[in-house]
C-alpha positions in Angstrom: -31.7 -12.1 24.0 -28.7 -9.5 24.1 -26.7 -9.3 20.6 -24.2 -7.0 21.6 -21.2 -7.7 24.1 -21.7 -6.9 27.6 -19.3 -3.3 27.7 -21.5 -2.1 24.9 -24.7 -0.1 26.0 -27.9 0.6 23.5 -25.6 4.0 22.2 -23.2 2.4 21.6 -24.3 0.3 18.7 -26.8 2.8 17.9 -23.1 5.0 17.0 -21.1 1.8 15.9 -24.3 1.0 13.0 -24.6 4.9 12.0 -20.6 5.2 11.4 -20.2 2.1 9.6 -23.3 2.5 7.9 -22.8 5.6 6.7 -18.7 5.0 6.0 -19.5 2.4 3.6 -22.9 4.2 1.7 -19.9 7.5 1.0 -17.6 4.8 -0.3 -19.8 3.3 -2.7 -21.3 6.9 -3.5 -18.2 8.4 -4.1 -16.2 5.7 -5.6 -19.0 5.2 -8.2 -18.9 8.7 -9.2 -15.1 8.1 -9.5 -15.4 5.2 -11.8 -17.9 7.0 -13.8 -15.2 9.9 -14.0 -12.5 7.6 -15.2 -14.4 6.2 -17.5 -15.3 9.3 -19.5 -12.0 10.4 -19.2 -9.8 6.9 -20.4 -12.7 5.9 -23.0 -10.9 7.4 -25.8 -7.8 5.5 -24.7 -9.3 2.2 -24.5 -10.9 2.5 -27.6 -7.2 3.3 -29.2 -5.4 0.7 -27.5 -8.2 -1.7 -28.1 -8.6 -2.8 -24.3 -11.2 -5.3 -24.1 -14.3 -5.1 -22.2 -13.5 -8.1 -20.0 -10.4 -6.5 -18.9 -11.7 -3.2 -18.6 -13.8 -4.6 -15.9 -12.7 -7.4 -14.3 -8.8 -6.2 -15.0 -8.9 -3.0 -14.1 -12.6 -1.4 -12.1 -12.9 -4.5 -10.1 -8.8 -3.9 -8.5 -9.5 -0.2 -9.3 -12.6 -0.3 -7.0 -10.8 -1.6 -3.5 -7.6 0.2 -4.4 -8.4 3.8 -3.9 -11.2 3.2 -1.6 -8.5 2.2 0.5 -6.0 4.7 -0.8 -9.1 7.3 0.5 -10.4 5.7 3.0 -9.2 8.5 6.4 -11.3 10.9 4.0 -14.1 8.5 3.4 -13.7 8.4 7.7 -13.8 12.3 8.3 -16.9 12.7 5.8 -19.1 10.2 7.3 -18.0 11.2 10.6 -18.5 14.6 9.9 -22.0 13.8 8.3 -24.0 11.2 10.8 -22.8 13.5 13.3 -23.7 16.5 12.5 -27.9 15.1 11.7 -27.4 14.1 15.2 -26.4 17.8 16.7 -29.1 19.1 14.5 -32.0 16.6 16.1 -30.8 17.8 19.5 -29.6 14.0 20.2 -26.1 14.5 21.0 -27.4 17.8 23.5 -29.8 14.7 25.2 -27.0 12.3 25.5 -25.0 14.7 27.2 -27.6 15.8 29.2 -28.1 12.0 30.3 -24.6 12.5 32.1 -22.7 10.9 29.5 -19.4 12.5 29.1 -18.4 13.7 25.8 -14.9 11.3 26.2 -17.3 8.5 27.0 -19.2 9.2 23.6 -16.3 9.3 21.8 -15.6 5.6 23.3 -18.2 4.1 19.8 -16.0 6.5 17.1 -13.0 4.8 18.6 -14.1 1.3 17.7 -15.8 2.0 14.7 -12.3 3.5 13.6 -10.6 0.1 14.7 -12.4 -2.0 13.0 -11.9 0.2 9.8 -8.1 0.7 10.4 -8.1 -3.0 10.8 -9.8 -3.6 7.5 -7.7 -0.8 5.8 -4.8 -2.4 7.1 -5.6 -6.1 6.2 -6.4 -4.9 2.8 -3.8 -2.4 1.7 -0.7 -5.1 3.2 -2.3 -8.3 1.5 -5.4 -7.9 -0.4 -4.9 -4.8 -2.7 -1.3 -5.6 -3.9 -2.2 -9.0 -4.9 -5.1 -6.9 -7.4 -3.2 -4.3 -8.2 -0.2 -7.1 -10.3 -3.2 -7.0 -12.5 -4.6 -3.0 -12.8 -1.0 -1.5 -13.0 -0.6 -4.3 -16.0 -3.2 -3.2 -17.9 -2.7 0.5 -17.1 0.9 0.4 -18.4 -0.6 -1.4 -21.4 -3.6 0.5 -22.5 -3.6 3.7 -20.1 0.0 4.7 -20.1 1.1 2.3 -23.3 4.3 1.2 -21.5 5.7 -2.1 -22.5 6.9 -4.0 -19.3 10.1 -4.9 -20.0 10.8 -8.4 -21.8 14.5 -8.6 -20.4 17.7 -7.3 -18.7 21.6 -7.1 -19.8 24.4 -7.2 -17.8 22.8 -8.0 -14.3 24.6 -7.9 -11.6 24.2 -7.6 -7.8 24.8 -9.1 -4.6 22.8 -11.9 -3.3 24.6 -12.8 0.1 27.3 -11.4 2.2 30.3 -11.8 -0.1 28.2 -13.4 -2.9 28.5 -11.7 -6.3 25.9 -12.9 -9.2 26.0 -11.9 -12.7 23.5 -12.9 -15.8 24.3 -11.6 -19.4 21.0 -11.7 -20.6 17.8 -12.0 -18.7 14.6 -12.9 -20.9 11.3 -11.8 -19.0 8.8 -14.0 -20.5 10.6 -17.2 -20.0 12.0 -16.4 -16.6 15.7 -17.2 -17.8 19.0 -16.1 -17.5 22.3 -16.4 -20.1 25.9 -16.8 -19.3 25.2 -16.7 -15.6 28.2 -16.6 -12.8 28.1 -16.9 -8.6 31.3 -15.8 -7.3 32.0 -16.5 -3.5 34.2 -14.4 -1.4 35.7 -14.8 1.3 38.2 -12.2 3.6 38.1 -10.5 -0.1 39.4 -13.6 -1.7 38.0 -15.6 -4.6 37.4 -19.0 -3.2 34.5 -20.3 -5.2 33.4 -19.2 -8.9 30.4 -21.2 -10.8 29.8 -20.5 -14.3 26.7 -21.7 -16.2 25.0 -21.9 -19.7 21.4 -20.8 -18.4 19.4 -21.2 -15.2 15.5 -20.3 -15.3 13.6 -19.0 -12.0 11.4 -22.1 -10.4 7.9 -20.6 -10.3 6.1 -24.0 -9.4 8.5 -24.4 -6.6 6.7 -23.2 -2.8 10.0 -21.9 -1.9 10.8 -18.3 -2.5 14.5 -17.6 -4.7 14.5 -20.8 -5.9 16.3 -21.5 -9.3 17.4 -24.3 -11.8 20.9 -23.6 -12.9 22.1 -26.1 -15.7 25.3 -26.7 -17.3 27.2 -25.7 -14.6 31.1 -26.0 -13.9 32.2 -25.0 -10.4 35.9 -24.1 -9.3 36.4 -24.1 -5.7 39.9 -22.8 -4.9 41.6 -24.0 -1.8 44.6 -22.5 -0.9 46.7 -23.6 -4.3 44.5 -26.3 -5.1 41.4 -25.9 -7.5 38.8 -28.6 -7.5 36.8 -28.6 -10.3 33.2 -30.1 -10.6 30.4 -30.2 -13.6 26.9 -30.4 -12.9 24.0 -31.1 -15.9 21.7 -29.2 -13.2 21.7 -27.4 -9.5 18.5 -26.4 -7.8 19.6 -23.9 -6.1 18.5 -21.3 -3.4 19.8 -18.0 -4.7 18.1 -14.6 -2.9 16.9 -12.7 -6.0 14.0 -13.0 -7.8 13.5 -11.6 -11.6 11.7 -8.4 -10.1 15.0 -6.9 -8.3 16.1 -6.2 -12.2 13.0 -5.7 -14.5 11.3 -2.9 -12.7 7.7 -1.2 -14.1 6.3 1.5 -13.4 4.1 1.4 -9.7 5.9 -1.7 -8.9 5.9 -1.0 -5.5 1.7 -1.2 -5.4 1.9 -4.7 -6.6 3.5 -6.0 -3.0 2.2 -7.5 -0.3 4.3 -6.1 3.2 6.3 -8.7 3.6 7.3 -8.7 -0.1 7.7 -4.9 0.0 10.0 -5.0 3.5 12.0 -8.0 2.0 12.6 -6.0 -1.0 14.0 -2.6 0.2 16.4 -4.7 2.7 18.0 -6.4 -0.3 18.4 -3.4 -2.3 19.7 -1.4 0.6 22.3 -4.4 1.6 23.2 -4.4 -2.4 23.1 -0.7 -2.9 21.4 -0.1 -6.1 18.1 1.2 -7.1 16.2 4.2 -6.1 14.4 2.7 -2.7 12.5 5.6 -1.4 8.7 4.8 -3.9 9.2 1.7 -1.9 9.7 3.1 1.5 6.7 5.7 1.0 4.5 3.0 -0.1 5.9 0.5 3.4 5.1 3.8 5.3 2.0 4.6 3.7 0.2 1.8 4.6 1.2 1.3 8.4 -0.3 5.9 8.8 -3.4 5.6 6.7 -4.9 3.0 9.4 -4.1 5.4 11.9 -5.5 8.2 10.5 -8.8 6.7 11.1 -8.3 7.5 14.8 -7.2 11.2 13.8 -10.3 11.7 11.6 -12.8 10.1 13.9 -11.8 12.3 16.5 -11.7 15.6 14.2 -15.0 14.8 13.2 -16.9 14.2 16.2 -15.3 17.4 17.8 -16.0 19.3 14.9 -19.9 18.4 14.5 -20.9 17.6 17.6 -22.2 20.9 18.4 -25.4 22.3 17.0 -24.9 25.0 14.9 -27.2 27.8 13.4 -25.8 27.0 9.6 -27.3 23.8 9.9 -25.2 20.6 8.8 -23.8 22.6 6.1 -21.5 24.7 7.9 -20.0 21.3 9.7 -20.0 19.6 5.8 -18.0 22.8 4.3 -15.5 22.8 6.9 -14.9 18.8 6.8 -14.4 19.1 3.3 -12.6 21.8 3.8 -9.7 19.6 6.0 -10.4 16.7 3.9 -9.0 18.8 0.7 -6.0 19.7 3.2 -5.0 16.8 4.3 -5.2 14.9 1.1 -2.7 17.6 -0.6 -0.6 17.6 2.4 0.0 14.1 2.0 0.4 14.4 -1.7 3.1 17.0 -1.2 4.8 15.4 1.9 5.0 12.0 -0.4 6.4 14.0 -3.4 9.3 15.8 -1.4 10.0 12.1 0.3 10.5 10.3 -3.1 12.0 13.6 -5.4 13.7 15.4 -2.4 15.9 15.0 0.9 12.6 14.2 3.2 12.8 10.9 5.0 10.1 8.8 3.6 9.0 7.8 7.5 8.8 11.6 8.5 7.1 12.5 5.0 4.5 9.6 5.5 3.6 10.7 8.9 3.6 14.4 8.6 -0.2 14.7 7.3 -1.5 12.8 10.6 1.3 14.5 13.1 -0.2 17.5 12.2 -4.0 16.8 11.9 -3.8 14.8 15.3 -2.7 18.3 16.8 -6.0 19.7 14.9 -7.9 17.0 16.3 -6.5 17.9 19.9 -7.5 21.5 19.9 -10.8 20.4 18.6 -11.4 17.6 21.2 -11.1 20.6 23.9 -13.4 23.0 22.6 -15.8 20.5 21.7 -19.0 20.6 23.7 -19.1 19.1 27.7 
């Protein structure tokens, strides 16, 4: 009975099973030294802030966990990569799969699926999964890591919500999801033609619908020509295109949104023109290149240990970690110029793998035939 699809031979899987494999064994080996780490390192601020032990793990290790496997997960790639392959070279089984007149481009043809399926994962996870797990680890950071109070409320709000559309809240109160003294002004051909002015209005969380909000008290003037119509209302639901984030921001906000939420967000703010945008465009960017750099790394790796060397698997290991160390800073640096300097946050995002896939190039063509 076959188990594997028809375009897949016996090698392939063979591959396929020892990449994954191995991928996954480094992530839980590495990520548990990690949370070991963080844990000796934080104890004496949990203790302090008196974080509980339910939070500690379920709050923060269990988001903490997926987040920066994800976060590391090209590196996680080239390790594994660098390491199945190499015990391969050194049992002489990549020089007999070659010599069975299998073409080094057709062995690569396993990496490259192994690296779609974990671009796809990384991708599914880092644009849907994470953020919705990382609302609750960047909460408990700020409050027992960093000991930053989110903020509880906002004065003086106010910002566009539609072409010609001017909103303003006095007082926003965080908790309770309500506004003060709240106005909509409507303009049209830069004239006044509609002004609403109400006592409160409170964002509609059990409502399905996105920007929806309660306004009550209200007193509309809509201004005709020289006539003024005036109209009272005890309450408007409303559709108004903010929501209480575009004006309480925390720190790491941007972590804490899924893509769409994240793509929706930077458009408003551009349209309105506030707010410093580019954490939130390095984060959009972020996630669309570290999928890809699963392709980059599996192609690194293969080149780079695929041949059998005289240092043994050690020699392949020392240079993987080596390029792993590089490219990590590299996109540590490239992110840091993007959000504190003039660098676009597209070209600083994509730097690391622009110039590891020409790495991976030269590598591909001096790997063995």
């Amino acid at each position: 009975m076959r188990l594997r699809p028809p375009f897949l031979k016996r090698i392939d899987t063979y591959i396929i099973a020892k990449f994954l494999g191995t991928y996954f064994f480094a992530i839980i080996l590495i990520i548990s030294i990690a949370v070991i780490f963080d844990y000796n390192e934080n104890i004496d601020k949990f203790t302090q802030s008196g974080a509980p032990w339910r939070e500690i793990i379920l709050d923060y290790y269990l988001n903490f966990i997926p987040f920066y496997a994800n976060l590391f997960s090209s590196i996680f790639v080239f390790i594994s990569v660098i390491f199945f392959t190499s015990k391969l070279a050194e049992n002489s089984e990549i020089i007999a799969i070659i010599s069975a007149g299998v073409s080094f481009r057709r062995l690569v043809v396993p990496y490259m699926i192994s690296a779609t399926i974990i671009a796809a994962l990384t991708l599914w996870l880092g644009s849907e999964v994470i953020p919705r797990g990382s609302v609750t680890r960047v909460a408990f950071e700020n409050q027992y890591k960093r000991r930053i109070k989110s903020p509880t409320y906002a004065e003086n709000v106010q910002l566009q919500v539609d072409t010609g559309v001017i909103a303003f809240i006095e007082h926003f109160d965080a908790p309770s999801k309500t506004g003060y003294h709240f106005s909509l002004d409507k303009f049209e051909n830069k004239k006044l033609v509609s002004h609403l002015t109400a006592d409160r209005l409170t964002y509609d969380t059990l409502n399905n619908e996105r920007f929806h909000w309660k306004i009550y008290r209200a007193n509309v003037r809509d201004m005709h020509s020289l006539r003024e119509k005036i109209t009272h209302y005890d309450v408007i639901d409303s559709v108004i295109v903010m929501e209480p984030q575009d004006f309480l921001y925390t720190r790491d906000m941007q972590e804490t949104m899924t893509n769409r939420e994240l793509r929706d967000y930077i458009e408003r703010q551009r349209i309105r023109g506030t707010g410093n945008l580019k954490p939130f465009q390095v984060e959009y960017h972020k996630r669309f290149a570290s999928p890809f750099a699963a392709f980059v790394m599996s192609i690194m790796g293969v080149s780079l240990s695929s041949r059998k060397r005289k240092g043994g698997m050690g020699v392949s290991l020392g240079i993987g970690l080596v390029l792993s160390v590089a490219y990590a800073f590299l996109q540590g640096i490239s992110s840091s110029f993007a959000t504190n300097g003039g660098l676009p946050p597209f070209l600083a995002v994509w730097i690391p793998n622009i110039l590891f896939t020409a790495i991976a190039v030269y590598l591909y063509r001096k790997a063995p035939r």
